[in-house]
C-alpha positions as CSV (number, residue, x, y, z in Angstrom):
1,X,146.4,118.3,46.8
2,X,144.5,117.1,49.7
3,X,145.1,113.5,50.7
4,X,141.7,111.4,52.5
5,X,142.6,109.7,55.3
6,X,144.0,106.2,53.3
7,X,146.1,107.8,51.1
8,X,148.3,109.6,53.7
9,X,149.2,105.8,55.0
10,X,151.0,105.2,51.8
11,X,152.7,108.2,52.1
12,X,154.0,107.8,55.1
13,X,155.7,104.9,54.1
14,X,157.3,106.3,51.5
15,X,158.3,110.0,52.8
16,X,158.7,108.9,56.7
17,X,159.4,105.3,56.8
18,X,162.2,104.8,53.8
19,X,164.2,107.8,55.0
20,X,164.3,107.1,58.9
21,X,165.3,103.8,58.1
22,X,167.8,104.6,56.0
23,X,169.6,107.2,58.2
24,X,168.9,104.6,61.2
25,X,171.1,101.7,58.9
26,X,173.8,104.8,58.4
27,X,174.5,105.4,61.6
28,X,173.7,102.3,62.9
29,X,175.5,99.7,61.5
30,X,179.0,101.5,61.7
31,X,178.5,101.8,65.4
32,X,177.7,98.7,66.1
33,X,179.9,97.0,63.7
34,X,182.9,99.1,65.3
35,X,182.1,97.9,68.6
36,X,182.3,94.0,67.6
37,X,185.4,94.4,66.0
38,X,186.7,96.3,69.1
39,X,185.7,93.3,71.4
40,X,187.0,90.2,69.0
41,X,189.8,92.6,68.9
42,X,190.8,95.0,71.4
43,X,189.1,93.2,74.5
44,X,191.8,90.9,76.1
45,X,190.2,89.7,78.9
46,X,186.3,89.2,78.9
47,X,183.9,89.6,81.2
48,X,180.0,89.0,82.1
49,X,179.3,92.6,81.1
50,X,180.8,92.2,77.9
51,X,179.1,89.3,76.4
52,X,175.9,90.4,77.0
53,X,176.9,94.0,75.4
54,X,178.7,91.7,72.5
55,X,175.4,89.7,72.0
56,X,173.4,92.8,72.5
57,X,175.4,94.7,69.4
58,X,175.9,91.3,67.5
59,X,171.4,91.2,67.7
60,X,171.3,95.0,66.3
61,X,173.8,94.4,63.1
62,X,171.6,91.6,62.4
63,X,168.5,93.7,62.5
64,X,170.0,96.9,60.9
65,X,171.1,94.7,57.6
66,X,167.4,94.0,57.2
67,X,166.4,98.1,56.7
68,X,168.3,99.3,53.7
69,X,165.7,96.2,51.5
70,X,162.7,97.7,53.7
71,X,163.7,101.5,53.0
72,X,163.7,100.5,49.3
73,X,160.6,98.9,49.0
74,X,158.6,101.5,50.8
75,X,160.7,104.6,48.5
76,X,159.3,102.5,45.3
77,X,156.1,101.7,47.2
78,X,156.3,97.8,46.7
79,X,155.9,94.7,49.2
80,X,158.2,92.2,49.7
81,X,156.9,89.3,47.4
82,X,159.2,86.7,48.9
83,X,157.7,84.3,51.8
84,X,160.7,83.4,53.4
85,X,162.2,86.6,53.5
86,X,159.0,88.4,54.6
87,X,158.9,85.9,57.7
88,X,162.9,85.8,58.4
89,X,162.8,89.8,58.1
90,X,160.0,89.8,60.5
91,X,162.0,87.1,62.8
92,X,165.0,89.6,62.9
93,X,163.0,92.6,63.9
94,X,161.5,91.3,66.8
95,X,164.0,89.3,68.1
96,X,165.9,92.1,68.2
97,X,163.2,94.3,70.1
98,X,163.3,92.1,73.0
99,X,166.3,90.5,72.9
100,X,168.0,94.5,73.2
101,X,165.9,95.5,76.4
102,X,166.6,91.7,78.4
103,X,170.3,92.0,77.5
104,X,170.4,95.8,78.8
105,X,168.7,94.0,82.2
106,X,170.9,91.7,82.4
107,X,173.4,94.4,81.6
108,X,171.9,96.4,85.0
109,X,172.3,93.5,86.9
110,X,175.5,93.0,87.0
111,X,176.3,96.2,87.3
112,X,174.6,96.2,90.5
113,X,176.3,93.1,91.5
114,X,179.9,94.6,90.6
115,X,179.1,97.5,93.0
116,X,177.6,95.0,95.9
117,X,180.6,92.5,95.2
118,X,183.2,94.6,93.6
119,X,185.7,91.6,93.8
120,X,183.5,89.7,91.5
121,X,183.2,86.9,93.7
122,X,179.6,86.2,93.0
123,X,178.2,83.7,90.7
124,X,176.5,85.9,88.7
125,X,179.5,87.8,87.6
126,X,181.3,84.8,86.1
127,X,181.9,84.5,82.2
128,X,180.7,80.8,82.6
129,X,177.4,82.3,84.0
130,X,176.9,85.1,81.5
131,X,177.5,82.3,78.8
132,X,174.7,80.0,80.3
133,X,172.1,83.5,80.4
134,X,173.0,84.6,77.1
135,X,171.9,81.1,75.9
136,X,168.7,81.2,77.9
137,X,168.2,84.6,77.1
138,X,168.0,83.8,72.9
139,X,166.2,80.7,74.0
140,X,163.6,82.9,75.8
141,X,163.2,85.6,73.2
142,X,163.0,82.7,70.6
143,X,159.8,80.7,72.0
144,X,158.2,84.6,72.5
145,X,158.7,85.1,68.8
146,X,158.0,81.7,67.4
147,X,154.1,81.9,67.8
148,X,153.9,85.5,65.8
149,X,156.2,83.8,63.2
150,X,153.7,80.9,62.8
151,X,150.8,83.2,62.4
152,X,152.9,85.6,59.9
153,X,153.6,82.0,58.2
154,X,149.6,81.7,58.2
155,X,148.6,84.6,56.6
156,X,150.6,84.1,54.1
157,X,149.3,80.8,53.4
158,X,145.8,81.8,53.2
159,X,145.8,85.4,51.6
160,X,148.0,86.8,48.7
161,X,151.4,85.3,49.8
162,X,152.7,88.3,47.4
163,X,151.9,90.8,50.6
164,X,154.3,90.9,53.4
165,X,152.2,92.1,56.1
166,X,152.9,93.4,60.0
167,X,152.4,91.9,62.4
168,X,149.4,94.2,63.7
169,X,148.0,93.9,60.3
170,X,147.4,90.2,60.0
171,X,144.4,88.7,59.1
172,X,143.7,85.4,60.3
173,X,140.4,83.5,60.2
174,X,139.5,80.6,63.0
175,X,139.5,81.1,66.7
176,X,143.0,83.0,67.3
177,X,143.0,85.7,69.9
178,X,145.7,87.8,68.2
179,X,145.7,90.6,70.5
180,X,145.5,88.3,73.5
181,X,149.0,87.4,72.1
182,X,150.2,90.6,71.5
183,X,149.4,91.8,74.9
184,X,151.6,89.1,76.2
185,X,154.2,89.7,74.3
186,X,153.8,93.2,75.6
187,X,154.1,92.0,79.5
188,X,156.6,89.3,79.0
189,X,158.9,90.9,76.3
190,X,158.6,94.4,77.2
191,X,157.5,95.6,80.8
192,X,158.8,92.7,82.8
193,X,162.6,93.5,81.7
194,X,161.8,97.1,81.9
195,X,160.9,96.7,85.6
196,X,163.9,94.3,86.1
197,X,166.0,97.9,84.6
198,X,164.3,100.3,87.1
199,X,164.5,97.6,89.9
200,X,168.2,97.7,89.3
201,X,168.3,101.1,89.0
202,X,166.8,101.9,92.5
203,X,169.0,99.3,94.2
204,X,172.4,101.1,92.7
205,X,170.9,104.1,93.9
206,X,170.1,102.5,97.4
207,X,173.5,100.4,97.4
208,X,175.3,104.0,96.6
209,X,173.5,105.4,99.6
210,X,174.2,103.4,101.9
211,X,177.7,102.8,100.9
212,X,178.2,106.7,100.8
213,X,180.9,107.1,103.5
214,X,182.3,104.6,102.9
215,X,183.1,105.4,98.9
216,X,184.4,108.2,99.2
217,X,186.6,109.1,96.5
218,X,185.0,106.1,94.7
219,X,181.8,107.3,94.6
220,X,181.8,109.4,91.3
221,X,183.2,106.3,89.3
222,X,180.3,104.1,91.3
223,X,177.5,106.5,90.0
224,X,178.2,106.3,86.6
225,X,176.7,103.0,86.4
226,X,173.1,104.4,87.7
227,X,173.4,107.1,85.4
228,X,174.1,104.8,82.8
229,X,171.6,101.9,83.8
230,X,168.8,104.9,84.5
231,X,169.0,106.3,81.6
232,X,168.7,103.1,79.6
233,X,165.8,102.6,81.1
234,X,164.5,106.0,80.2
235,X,165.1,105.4,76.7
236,X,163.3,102.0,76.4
237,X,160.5,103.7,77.9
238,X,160.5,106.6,75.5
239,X,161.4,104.5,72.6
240,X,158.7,101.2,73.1
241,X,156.1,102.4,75.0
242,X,154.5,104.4,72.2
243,X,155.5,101.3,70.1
244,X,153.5,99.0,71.9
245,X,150.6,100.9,73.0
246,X,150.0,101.5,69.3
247,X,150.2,98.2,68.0
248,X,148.0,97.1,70.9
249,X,145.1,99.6,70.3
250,X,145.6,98.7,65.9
251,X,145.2,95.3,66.5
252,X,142.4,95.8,69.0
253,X,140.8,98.3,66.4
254,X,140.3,95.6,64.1
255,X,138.7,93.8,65.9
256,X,134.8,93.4,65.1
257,X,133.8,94.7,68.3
258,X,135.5,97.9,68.1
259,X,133.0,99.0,65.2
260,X,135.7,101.2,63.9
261,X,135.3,103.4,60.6
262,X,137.4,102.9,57.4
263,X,139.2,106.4,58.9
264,X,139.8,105.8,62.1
265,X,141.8,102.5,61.5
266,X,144.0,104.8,58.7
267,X,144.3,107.8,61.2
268,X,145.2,104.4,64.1
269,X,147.6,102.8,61.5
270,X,149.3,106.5,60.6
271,X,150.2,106.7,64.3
272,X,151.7,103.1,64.8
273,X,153.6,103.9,61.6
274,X,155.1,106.8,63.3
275,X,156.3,104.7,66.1
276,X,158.0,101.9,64.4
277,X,161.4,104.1,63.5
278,X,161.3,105.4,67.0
279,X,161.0,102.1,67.8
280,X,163.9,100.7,66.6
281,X,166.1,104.0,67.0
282,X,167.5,101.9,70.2
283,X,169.8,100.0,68.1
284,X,171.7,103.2,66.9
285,X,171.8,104.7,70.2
286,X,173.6,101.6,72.0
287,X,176.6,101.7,70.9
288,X,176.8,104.6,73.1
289,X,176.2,102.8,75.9
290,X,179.1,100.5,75.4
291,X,181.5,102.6,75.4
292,X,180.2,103.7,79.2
293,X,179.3,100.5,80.2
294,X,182.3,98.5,78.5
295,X,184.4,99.4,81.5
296,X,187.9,99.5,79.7
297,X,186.8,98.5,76.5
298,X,186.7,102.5,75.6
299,X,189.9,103.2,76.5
300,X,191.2,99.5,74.8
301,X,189.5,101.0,71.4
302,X,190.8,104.3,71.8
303,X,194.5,103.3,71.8
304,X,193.7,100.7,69.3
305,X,192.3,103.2,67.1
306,X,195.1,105.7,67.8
307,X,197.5,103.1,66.7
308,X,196.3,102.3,63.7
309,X,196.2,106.6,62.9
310,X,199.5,106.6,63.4
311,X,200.5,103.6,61.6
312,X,198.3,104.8,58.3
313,X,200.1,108.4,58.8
314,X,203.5,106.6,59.5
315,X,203.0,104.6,55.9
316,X,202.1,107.9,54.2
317,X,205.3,109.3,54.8
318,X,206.9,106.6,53.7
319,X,205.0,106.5,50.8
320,X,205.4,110.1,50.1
321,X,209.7,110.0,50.7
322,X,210.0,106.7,48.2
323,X,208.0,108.4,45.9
């Protein structure tokens, strides 16, 4: 059977899109569940790093409850026919895209300034301050989100409210530049935070430079951090930057200027489809990253979890002997 270049769209969603998500909620949700229960409790002592890694896993539980619902509809090849879900489901998804790569910056920045000021005597590093940049930091990714939420809000309004679109396949009438906003999204959302992560990056690397001598023994547990913080940044690039070029060049293929065949947007829309999992692959991976970046919070949920083997073994024996 030879598919035309529409019909492999729909199958994508079915055969590519319901599995990935799927196996992203599996492995997902477990790790970042297990790392909020280790912080609320294993973590006796909080600091700057760990609220924005707590907020950061707290944004990605949110987001991964929303892909078992869209893995079902695309297996039984049906649209969410709900308005306010389709628009809060749509909400979750992209706060969570930007809200994961601005906490991993703020993340890099104070790992940089625990390096520079390893007495934590700087501003920055205070759980007071981390509190107030979380809050502007939601704040932030909220007012980016809120116009794409008013134009998903729109479309439904004025098409079939029965068809929960994406974003990049809206279709608004009037004078609305939507790939002027998606392109600022892009900058704002996306490459500014990623520079702010290689910025941080290259100033670990120079601080570890020039600190060299003076580190000595120190200096393998002081380059952890720019491995850590530089390969972050490695995977946001991997993992958005196909994301957003796509949706960019879709949305700008629809355009009326771009003149483009009923085929090429399908062969366009195939590729941004491809991206989206890959996309939003970031949220399984993190919980890696906390257990590097968490500075004794591994350890703290090692023992915790150790304890509570050896209690469960402990109660088995008991069971076992009374029985």
């Amino acid at each position: 059977m030879v598919l035309n270049c529409t019909q492999l769209v729909d199958v994508l969603k079915r055969y590519y899109l319901s599995p990935t998500y799927g196996i992203e909620f599996c492995i997902g949700f477990p790790g970042n569940l297990l790392v909020i229960l280790g912080y609320l409790f294993c973590l006796p002592e909080w600091q700057s790093c760990n609220i924005y890694l707590f907020n950061l896993a707290v944004s990605n539980l949110i987001f991964l409850c929303t892909l078992p619902q869209l893995s079902y509809l695309y297996a039984n090849n049906q649209s969410e026919t709900r308005p306010f879900t389709c628009i809060i489901n749509r909400y979750i998804l992209h706060v969570n895209l930007y809200s994961s790569i601005l906490f991993k910056a703020w993340v890099s920045m104070d790992r940089f300034l625990l390096i520079k000021y390893p007495t934590r005597n700087h501003c920055l590093l205070r759980v007071r301050t981390a509190l107030i940049v979380t809050g502007l930091s939601w704040l932030a990714v909220n007012v980016e989100v809120a116009p794409m939420i008013v134009l998903i809000s729109r479309d439904l309004q004025s098409g079939n409210s029965s068809i929960c679109k994406d974003f990049s396949s809206l279709q608004l009438e009037g004078d609305i530049n939507l790939l002027g906003y998606s392109l600022g999204l892009t900058i704002t959302g996306y490459i500014l935070p990623l520079a702010a992560l290689c910025g941080f990056s290259y100033q670990i690397a120079h601080l570890l430079h020039v600190q060299q001598k003076v580190l000595t023994l120190r200096e393998a547990s002081y380059k952890r951090p720019l491995k850590v913080v530089a390969t972050t940044a490695v995977m946001f690039l991997v993992l958005y930057s196909p994301y957003h070029v796509l949706r960019n060049v879709r949305i700008a293929s629809r355009q009326f200027w771009a003149g483009m065949d009923q085929c090429g947007l399908a062969y366009i829309e195939d590729l941004y489809i491809l991206t989206r999992p890959v996309a939003f692959l970031h949220s399984v991976i993190s919980p890696i990253f906390y257990f590097f970046m968490g500075d004794k919070f591994r350890k703290l949920l090692l023992a915790k979890l150790r304890k509570l083997v050896r209690r469960t073994q402990q109660q088995r024996e008991i069971d076992l002997q009374s029985s």
